[in-house]
KEBA-18391 format. One record per residue (C-alpha): x, y, z. Coordinates in pm, 1 decimal. Layout:
% KEBA-18391
         c1         c2         c3
          X          Y          Z
...
% end
This chain:
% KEBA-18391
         c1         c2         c3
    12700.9     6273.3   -11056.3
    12608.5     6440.7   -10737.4
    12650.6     6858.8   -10711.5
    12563.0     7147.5   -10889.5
    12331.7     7246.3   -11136.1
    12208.3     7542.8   -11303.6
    11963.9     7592.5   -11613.8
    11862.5     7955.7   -11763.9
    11575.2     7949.8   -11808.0
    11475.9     7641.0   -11640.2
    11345.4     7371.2   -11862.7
    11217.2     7006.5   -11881.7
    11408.9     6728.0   -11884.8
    11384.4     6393.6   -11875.4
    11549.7     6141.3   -11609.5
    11891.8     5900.8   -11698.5
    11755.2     5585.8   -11812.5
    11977.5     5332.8   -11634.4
    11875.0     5221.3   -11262.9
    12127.8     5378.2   -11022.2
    12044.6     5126.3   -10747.9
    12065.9     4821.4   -11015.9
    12434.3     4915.0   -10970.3
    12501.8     4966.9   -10638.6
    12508.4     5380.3   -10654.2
    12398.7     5573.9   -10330.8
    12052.7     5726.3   -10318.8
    12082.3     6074.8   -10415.1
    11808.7     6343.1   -10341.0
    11821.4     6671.1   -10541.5
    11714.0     7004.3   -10333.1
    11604.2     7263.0   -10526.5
    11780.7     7580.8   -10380.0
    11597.7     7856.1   -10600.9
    11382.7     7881.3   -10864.9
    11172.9     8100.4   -11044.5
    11111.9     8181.4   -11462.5
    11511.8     8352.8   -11481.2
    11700.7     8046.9   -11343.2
    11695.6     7677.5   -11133.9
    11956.9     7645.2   -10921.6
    11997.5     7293.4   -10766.2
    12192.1     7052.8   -10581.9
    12219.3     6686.5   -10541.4
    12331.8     6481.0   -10320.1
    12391.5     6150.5   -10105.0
    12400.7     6115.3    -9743.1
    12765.5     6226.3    -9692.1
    12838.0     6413.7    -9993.9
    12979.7     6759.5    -9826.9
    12824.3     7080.0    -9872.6
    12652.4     7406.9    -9754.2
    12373.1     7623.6    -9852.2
    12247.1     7968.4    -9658.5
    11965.6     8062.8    -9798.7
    11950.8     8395.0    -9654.8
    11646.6     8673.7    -9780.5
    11756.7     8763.3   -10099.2
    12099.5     8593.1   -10095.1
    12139.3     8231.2   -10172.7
    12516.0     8084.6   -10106.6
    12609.6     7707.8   -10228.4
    12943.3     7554.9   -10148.8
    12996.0     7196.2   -10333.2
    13320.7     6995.7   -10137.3
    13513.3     7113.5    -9829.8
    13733.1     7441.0    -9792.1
    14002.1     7239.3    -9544.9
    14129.1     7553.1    -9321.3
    13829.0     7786.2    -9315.5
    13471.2     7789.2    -9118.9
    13190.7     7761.9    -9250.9
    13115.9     8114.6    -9131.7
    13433.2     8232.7    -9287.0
    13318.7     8072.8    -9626.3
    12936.9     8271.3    -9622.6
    13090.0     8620.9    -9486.2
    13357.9     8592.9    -9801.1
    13072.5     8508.7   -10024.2
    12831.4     8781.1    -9918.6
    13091.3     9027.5    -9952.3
    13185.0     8934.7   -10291.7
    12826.2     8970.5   -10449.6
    12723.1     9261.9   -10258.3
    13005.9     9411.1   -10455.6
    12884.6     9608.9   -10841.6
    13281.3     9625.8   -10985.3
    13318.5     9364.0   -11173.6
    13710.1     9388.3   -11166.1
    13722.1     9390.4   -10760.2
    13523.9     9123.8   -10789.9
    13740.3     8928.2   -10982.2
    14063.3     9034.2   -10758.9
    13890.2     8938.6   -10434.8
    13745.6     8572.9   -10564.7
    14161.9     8572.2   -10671.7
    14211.3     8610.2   -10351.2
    13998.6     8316.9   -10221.5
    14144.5     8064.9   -10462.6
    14475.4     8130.2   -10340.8
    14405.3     8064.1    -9985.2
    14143.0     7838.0    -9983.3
    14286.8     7466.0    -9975.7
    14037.9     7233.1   -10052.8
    13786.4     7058.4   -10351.7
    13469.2     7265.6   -10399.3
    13281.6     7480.8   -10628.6
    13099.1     7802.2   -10450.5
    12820.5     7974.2   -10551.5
    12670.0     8334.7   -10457.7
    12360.9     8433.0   -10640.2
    12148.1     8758.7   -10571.7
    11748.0     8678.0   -10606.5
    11626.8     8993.5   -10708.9
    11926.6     9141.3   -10928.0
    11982.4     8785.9   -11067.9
    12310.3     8836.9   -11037.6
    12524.9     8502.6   -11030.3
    12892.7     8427.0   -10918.4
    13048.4     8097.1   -10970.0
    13405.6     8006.2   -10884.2
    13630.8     7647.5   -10875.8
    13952.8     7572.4   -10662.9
    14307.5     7673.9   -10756.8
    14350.4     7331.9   -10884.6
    13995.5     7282.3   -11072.8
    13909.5     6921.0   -10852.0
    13574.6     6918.3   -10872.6
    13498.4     6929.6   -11234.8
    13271.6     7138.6   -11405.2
    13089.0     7165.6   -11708.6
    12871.5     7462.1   -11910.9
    12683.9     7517.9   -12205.9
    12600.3     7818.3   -12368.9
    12351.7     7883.5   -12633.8
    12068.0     7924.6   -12823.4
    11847.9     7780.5   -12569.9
    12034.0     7971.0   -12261.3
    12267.2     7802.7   -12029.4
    12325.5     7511.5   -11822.5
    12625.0     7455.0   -11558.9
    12652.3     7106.1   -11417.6
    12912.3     6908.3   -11233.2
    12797.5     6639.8   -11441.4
    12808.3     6616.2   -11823.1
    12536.5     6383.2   -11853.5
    12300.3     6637.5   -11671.4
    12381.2     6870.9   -11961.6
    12321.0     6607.1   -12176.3
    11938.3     6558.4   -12039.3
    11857.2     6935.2   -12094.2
    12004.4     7021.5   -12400.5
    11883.8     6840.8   -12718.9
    12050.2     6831.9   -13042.2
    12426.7     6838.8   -12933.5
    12694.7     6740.5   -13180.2
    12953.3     6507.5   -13142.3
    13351.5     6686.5   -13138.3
    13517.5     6473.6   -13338.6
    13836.1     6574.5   -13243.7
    13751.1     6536.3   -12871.4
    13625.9     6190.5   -12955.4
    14003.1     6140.9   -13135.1
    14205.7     6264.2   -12793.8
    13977.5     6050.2   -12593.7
    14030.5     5721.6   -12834.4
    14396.7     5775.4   -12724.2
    14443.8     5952.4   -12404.9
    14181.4     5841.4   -12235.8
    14026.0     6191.3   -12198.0
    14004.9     6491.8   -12403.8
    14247.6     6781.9   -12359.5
    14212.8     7155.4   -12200.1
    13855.1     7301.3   -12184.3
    13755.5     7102.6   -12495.3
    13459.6     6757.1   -12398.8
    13302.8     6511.9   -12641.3
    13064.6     6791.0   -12733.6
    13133.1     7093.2   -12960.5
    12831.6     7299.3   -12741.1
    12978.9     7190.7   -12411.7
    13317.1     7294.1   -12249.8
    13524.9     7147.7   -11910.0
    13578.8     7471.0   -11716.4
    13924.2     7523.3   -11655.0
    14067.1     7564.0   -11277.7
    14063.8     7882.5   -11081.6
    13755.8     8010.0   -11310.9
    13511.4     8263.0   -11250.6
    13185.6     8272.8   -11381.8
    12942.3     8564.4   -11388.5
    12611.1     8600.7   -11607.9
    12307.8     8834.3   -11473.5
    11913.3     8733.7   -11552.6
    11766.9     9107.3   -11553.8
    11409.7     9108.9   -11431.9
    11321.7     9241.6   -11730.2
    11433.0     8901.1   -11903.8
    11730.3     9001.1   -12037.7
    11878.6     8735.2   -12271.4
    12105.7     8599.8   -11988.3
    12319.5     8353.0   -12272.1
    12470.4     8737.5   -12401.7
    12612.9     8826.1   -12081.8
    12768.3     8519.0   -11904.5
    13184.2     8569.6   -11880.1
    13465.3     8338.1   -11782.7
    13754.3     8424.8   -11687.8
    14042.4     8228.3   -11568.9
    14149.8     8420.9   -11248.9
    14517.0     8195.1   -11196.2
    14622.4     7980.8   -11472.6
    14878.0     7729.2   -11444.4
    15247.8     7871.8   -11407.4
    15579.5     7678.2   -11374.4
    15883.0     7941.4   -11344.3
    16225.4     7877.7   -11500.3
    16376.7     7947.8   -11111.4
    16307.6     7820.1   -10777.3
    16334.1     7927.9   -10426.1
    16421.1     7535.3   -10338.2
    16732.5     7420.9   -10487.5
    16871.8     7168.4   -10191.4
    16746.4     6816.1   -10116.0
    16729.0     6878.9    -9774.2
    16498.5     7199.3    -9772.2
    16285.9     6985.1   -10014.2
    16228.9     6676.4    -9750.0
    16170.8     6990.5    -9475.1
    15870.9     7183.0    -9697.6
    15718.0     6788.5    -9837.5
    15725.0     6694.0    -9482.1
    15572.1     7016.3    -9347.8
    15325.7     7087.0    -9578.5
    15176.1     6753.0    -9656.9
    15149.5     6674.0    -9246.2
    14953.7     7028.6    -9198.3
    14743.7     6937.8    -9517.1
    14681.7     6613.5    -9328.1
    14604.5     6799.2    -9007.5
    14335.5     7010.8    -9200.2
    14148.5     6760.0    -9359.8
    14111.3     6542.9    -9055.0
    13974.6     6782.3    -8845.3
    13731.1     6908.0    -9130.2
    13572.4     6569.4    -9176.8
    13541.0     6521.2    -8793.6
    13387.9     6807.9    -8766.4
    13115.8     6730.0    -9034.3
    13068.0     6393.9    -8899.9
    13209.2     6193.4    -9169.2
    13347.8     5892.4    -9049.7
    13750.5     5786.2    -9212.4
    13871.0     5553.1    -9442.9
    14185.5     5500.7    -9630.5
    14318.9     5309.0    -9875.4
    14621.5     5061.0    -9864.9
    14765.0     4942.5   -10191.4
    15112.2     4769.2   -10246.1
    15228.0     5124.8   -10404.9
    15420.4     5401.8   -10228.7
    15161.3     5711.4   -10256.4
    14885.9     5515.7   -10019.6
    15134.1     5455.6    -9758.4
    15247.4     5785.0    -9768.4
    14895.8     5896.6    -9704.6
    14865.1     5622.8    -9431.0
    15182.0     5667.9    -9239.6
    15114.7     6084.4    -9218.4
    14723.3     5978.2    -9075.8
    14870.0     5740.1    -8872.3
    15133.2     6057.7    -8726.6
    14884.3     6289.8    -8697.2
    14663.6     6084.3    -8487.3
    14386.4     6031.0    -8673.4
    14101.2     5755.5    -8622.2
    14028.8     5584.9    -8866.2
    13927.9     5251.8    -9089.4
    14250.6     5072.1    -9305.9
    14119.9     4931.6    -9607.3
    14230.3     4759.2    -9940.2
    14048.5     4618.3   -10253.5
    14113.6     4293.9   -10451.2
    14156.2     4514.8   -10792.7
    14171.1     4326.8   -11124.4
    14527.0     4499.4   -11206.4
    14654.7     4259.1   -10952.3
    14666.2     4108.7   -10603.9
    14801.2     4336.7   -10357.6
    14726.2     4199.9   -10059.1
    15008.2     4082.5    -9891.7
    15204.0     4398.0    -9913.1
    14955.5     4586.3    -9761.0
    14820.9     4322.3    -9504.8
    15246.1     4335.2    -9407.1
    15247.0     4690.8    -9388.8
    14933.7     4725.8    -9156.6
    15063.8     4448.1    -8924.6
    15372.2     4680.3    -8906.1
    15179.4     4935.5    -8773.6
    14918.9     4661.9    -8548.1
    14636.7     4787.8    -8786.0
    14364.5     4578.1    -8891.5
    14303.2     4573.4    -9263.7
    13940.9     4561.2    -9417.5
    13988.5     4371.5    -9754.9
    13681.0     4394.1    -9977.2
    13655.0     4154.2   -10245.7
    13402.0     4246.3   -10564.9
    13332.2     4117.5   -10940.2
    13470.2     4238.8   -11245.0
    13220.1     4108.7   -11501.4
    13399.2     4234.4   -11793.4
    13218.5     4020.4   -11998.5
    12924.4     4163.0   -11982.8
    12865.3     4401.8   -12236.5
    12514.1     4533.7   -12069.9
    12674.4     4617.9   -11786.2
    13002.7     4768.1   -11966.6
    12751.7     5015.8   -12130.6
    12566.9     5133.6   -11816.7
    12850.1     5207.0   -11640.4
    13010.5     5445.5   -11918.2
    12650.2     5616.4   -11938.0
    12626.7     5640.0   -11581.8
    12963.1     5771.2   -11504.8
    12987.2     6008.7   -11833.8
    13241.0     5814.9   -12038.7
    13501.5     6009.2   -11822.0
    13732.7     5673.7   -11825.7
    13786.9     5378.6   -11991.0
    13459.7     5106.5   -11945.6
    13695.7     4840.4   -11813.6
    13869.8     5078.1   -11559.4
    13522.7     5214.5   -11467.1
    13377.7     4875.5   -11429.8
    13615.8     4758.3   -11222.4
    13651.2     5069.0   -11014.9
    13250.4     5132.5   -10960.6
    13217.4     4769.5   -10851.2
    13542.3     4787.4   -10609.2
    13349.8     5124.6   -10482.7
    13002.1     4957.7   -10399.4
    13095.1     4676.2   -10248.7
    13332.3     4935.7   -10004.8
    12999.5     5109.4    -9970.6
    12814.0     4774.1    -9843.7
    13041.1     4767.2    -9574.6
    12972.4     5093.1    -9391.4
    12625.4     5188.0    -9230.8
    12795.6     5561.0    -9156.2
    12894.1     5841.7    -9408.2
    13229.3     5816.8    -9518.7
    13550.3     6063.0    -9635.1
    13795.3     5765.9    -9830.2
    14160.0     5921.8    -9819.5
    14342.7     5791.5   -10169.2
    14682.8     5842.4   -10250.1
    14578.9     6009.2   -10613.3
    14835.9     6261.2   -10723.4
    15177.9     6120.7   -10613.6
    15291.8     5988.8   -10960.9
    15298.6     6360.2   -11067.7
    15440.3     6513.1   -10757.8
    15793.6     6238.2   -10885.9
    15758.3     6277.2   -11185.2
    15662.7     6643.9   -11328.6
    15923.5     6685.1   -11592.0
    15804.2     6657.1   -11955.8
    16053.2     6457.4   -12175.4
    16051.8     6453.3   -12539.6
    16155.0     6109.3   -12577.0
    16401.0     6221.8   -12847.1
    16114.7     6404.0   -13072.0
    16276.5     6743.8   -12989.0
    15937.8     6913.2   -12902.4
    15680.8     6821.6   -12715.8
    15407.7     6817.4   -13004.6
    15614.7     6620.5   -13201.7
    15634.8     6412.9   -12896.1
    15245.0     6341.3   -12840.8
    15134.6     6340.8   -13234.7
    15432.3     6032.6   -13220.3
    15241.6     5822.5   -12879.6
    15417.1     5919.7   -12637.1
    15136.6     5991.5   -12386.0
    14911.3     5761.6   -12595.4
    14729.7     5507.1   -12349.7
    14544.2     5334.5   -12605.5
    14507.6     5400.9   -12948.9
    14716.7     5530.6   -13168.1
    14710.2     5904.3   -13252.1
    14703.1     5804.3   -13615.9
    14427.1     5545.2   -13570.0
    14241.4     5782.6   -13356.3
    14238.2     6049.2   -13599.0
    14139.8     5798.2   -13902.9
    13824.0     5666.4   -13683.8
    13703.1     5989.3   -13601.8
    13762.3     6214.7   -13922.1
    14044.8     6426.6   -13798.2
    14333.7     6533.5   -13964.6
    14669.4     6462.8   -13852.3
    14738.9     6861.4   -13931.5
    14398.3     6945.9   -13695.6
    14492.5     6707.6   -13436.3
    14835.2     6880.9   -13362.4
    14735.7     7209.7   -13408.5
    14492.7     7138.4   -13113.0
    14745.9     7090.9   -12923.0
    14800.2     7480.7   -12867.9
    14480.2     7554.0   -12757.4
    14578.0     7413.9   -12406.1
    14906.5     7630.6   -12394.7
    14767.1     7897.9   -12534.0
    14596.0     8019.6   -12221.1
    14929.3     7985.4   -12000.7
    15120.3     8257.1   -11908.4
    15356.5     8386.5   -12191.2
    15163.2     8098.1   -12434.7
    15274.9     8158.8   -12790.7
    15303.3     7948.2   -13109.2
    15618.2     7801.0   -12962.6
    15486.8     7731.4   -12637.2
    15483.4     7337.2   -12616.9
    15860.4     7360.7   -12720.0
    15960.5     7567.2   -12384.9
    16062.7     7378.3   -12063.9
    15830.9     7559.7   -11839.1
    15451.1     7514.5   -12099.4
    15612.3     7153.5   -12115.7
    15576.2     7080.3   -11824.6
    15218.2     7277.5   -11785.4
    15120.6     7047.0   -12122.4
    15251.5     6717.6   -11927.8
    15066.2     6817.9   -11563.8
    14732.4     6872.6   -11757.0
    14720.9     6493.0   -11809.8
    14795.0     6408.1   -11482.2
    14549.5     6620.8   -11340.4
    14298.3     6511.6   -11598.5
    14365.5     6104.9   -11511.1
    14363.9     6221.5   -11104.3
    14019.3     6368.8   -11145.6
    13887.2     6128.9   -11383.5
    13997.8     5816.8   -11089.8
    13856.1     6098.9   -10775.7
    13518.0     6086.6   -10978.5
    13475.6     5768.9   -10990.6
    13515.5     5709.1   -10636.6
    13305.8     6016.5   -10541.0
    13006.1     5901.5   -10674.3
    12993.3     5673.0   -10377.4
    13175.7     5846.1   -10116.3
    13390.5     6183.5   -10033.9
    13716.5     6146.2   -10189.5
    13974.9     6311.1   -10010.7
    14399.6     6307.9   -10226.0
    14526.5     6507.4    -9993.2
    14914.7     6470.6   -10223.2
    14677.1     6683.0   -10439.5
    14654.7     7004.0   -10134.4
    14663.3     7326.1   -10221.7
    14988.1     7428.6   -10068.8
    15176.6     7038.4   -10172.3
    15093.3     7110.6   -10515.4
    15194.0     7514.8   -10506.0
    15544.2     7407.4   -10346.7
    15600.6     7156.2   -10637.8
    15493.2     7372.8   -10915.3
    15686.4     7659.8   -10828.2
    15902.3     7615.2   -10527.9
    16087.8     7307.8   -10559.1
    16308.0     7259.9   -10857.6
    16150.3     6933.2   -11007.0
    16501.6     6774.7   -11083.9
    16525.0     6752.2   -10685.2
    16170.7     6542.0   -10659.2
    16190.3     6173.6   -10735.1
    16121.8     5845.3   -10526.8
    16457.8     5912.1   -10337.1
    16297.6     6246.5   -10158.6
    15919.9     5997.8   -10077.9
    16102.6     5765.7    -9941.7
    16305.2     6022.1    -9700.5
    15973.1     6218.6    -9651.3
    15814.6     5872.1    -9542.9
    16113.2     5755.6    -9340.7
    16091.1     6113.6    -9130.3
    15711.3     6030.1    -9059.6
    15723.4     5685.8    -8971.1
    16024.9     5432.4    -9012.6
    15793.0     5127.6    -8975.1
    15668.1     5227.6    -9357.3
    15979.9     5138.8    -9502.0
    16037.8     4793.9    -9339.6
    15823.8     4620.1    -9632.0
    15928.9     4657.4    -9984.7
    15696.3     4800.7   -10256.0
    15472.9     4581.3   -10473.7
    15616.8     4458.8   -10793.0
    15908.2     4639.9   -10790.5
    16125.6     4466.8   -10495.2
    16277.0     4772.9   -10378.5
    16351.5     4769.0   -10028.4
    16265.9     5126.6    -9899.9
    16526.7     5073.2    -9549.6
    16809.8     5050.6    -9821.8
    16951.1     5373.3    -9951.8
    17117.3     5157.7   -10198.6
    16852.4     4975.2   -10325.7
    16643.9     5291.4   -10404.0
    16951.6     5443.2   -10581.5
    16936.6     5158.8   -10773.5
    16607.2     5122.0   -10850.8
    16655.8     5530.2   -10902.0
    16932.4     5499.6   -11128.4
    16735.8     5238.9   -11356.8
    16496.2     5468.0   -11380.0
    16707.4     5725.1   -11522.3
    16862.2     5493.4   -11770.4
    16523.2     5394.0   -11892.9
    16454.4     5770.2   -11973.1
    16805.7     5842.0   -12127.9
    16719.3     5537.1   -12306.3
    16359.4     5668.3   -12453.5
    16539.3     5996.6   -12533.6
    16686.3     5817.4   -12826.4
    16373.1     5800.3   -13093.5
    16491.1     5478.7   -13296.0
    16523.2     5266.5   -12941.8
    16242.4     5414.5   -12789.8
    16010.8     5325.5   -13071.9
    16218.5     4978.9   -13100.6
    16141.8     4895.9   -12716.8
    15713.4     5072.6   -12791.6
    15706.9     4806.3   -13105.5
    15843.1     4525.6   -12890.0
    15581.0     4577.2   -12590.2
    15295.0     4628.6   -12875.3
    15371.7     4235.6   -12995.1
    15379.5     4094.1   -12655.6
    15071.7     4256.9   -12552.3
    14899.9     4132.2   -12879.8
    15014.7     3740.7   -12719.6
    14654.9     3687.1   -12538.6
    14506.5     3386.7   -12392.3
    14239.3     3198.0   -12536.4
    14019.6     3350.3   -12296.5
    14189.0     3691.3   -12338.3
    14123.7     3634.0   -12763.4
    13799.2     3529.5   -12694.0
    13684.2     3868.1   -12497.7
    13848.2     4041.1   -12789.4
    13628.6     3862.2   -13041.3
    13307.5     3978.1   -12818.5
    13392.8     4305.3   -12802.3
    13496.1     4331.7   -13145.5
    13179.5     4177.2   -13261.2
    12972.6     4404.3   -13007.0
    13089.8     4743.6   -13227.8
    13042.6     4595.9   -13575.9
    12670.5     4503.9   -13507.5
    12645.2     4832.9   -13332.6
    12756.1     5001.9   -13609.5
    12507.6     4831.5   -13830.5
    12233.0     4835.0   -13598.0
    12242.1     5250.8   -13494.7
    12271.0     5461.5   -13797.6
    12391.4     5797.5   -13571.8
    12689.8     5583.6   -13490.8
    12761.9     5509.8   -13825.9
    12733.3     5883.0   -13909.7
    12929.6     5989.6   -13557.9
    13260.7     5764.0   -13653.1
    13426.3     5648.1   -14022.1
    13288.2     5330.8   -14031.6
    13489.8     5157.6   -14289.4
    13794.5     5271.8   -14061.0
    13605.2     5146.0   -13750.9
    13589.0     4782.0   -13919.5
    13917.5     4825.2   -14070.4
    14014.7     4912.0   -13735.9
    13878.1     4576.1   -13584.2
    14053.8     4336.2   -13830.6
    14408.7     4471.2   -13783.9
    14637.0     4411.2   -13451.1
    14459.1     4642.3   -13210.8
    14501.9     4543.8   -12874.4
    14246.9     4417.9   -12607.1
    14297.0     4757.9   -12394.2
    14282.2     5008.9   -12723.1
    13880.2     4776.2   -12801.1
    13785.2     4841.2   -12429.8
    13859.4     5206.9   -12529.5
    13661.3     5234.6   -12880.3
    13384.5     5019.9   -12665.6
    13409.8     5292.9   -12408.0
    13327.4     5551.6   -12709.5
    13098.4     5343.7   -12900.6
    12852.8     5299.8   -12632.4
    12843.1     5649.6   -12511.5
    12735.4     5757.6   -12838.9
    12456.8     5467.1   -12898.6
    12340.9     5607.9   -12547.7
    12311.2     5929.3   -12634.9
    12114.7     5888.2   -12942.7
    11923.0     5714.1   -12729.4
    11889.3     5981.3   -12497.3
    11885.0     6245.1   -12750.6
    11531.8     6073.2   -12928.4
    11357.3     6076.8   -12625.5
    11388.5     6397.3   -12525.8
% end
């Protein structure tokens, strides 16, 4: 993964093992900012991947991403003035400050050579992720988990990460696949000083989250109109930012078309704000979108780029690269098909690209939590209902976890909120803060897959579009009513085609009540437990129904983890491996063996990687 890195006290480490070019991955060259026997401060980077270093006489300053509406000599002056500051609590108000006016993805750096004094900071929203250990051996921050992975030896497995990852698809909060190793939450500072004397810098580093996630009871916005005003406002100057950042850093445009709504909301408000750029869509393996968006782009006489790439599912090699590669952040057949999508984009441009994606809308319509008739939203997820593959139960027998640990972990994410308490899942407001820390987990998770081939830029994920649905807007006003209005104000030619695979026609106020109204039934419906499990066991059965071909993939894969589980002892030891095979004989479904694949190869990898080093 491209970005930052820092060690204290720099050590050796050895190089990833899989080719990056044997899969299509940009060239990346890694400048090393700083270094001497305190600390190694580096970056990496592709041609195109945004950021900025002064390196001034005894002051070195790293942004990672793009601050949207400030200069670049706006960004350095803030920075300087922070670390030439010795109170640690002004400090922390002023970088406060910065996250709450500074729109944009980044991660910004100030570090003082001879004091050895370092400041680290994330976004409001935490979109670039970022990683730390801290330990024995000192520390290491990374945008990349693997990169911790290469410096630190000896790390141990978190089992009951590996069980939320088996069926979420990521793990939850600040917890990663690694007991040593923790996901720094959004608007964090960090702060650790490396004495000249050598000072043990591991003893002093702090974290503190400056702005933690807050949903109020009340909102300012409680009228449909002044809701369609602020959406339309806010996302169209978010727009306007963006734009004339990546023209300004030479980056040329791109944007994706799908047969969904949140791409050609992203389109239609370029399109308005008069921005040049390059309409394109992939053949994905969910499904063939094309004529949707080829109808939508002849709507507005754009020509549409359509880039066509394999999806070699089959092969298990390949499967297992790409999970190493990117970090086992996703699921290997969502990876797969997304990093080969993503490279054959890349063969298409000889010029540095910024790819505007429509990541982030699902949330914006949908941000309230619903119990789905379990009463509280713990009983809720221990029950599946934000499981994506396996179940919870299942999870937690493959992994050693108790079904007692497994909800109690639970809290740990609400804990940190505002007014958190033992109760806090159960409240409307820490709901809702529980349900959005999916979200943003799956948003980032798809943004860092495409990023590791080109700028990403969600801009339904801006600073102020995100602050005016958390705490502005009264969520029982957002829905695909107000997107469709907001879209209809921008551009009416965006509503002339309906919406792929739904049929709604977006010109008809009455079929998007309708389609509205469904909607609502189906989650009146799920708020009744016995149906909603009825309708859960239904779907399960059907999905089971595979093709030959589709029972023949299953018997691969399902034959791939049983030899790797008698082939790599560490495996064996990592995950219960008479539940594993137990596992593998019942009714799991294709998706939930993609997902113990997913987890299954990162660990052989890492063994791997751990015995070298």
């Amino acid at each position: 993964m491209p970005g930052l890195y820092i060690e204290s006290p720099p050590s050796k480490r050895n190089s990833r093992s899989v080719s990056r070019s044997l899969y299509g991955l940009p060239s990346e060259r890694e400048t090393v900012s700083f270094s001497d026997e305190r600390v190694r401060i580096s970056l990496s980077a592709y041609d195109g991947y945004p950021h900025l270093v002064a390196d001034k006489s005894d002051l070195l300053i790293i942004l990672e991403g793009l601050v949207y509406n400030k200069t670049d000599s706006e960004i350095v002056s803030s920075l300087e003035s922070i670390n030439a500051c010795s109170d640690q609590d002004k400090i922390a108000n002023d970088v406060r400050s910065l996250i709450e006016t500074w729109d944009g993805e980044f991660v910004a750096l100030s570090y003082c050579k001879t004091s050895g004094k370092l400041i680290l900071f994330n976004d409001r929203w935490g979109r670039l992720p970022l990683y730390v250990y801290s330990g024995a051996t000192g520390i290491v921050v990374s945008r990349g988990l693997g990169r911790i992975v290469e410096s630190i030896s000896g790390l141990s497995f978190d089992s009951l990460g590996m069980a939320q990852f088996l069926s979420f698809q990521h793990t939850i909060g600040k917890r990663t696949l690694f007991e040593e190793v923790d996901l720094i939450p959004p608007a964090t500072l960090l702060c650790f000083c490396n004495s000249p004397s050598g000072a043990n810098s591991t003893r002093s580093l702090t974290r503190t989250c400056l702005k933690p996630i807050e949903f109020p009871e009340k909102f300012e916005i409680i009228d449909r109109r002044s809701a369609v005003e602020e959406t339309l406002r806010v996302f169209q100057e978010s727009l306007s930012n963006r734009v004339n950042k990546l023209r300004e850093k030479g980056l040329e445009l791109t944007c994706d078309l799908s047969g969904g709504l949140d791409s050609r909301l992203v389109f239609a408000g370029l399109s308005s704000v008069g921005a040049i750029f390059t309409l394109c869509h992939d053949s994905l393996y969910t499904g063939d979108e094309s004529e949707i968006s080829e109808r939508v782009a002849e709507s507005f006489g754009k020509k549409l780029r359509k880039f066509r790439a394999s999806h070699p599912f089959e092969n298990i090699v390949a499967l297992e690269d790409i999970v190493f590669l990117t970090d086992c952040a996703v699921n290997c057949k969502t990876a797969l098909g997304s990093f080969f999508d993503d490279a054959e984009r890349r063969k298409g441009f000889d010029n540095p690209v910024a790819n505007f994606m429509g990541f982030g809308g699902e949330w914006l319509r949908n941000s309230n939590f619903r119990t789905y008739g379990y009463g509280t939203g713990r009983r809720a997820v221990i029950n599946d209902s934000l499981t994506k593959f396996l179940p919870v139960k299942v999870s937690c027998a493959l992994t050693g976890v108790s079904p007692e640990r497994f909800s109690a972990s639970l809290d740990e994410l609400t804990a940190s909120f505002p007014d958190g308490s033992k109760n806090a899942i159960s409240s409307n407001s820490l709901g809702r803060a529980f349900y959005y820390e999916f979200h943003r987990t799956l948003v980032s998770s798809g943004e860092e897959n495409t990023r590791r081939f080109f700028w990403t830029v969600s801009p339904l994920s801006s600073l102020e579009l995100l602050r005016l649905t958390h705490q502005r807007i009264d969520p029982r006003l957002m829905g695909i009513g107000i997107f469709v209005e907001v879209l209809g104000r921008i551009d009416n030619r965006a509503l002339m085609v309906p919406l792929f695979g739904s049929g709604i026609r977006l010109n008809s106020s009455l079929s998007v009540r309708i389609h509205s109204a469904g909607r609502d039934l189906r989650n009146f419906a799920r708020s009744t437990r016995l149906l909603y499990n009825s309708v859960k066991a239904i779907k399960e059965r059907l999905h089971n129904m595979k093709s030959a071909a589709g029972l023949a993939r299953k018997n691969l894969i399902a034959s791939h983890i049983e030899a790797s589980l008698e082939s790599n002892s560490f495996l064996a030891k990592t995950l219960n491996s008479d539940q594993v095979r137990n596992c593998l004989r019942g009714s799991v479904n294709l998706s939930s063996l993609y997902q113990l694949l997913t987890l299954v190869s990162f660990v052989r990898q890492i063994s791997s990687q751990q015995k070298a080093n």
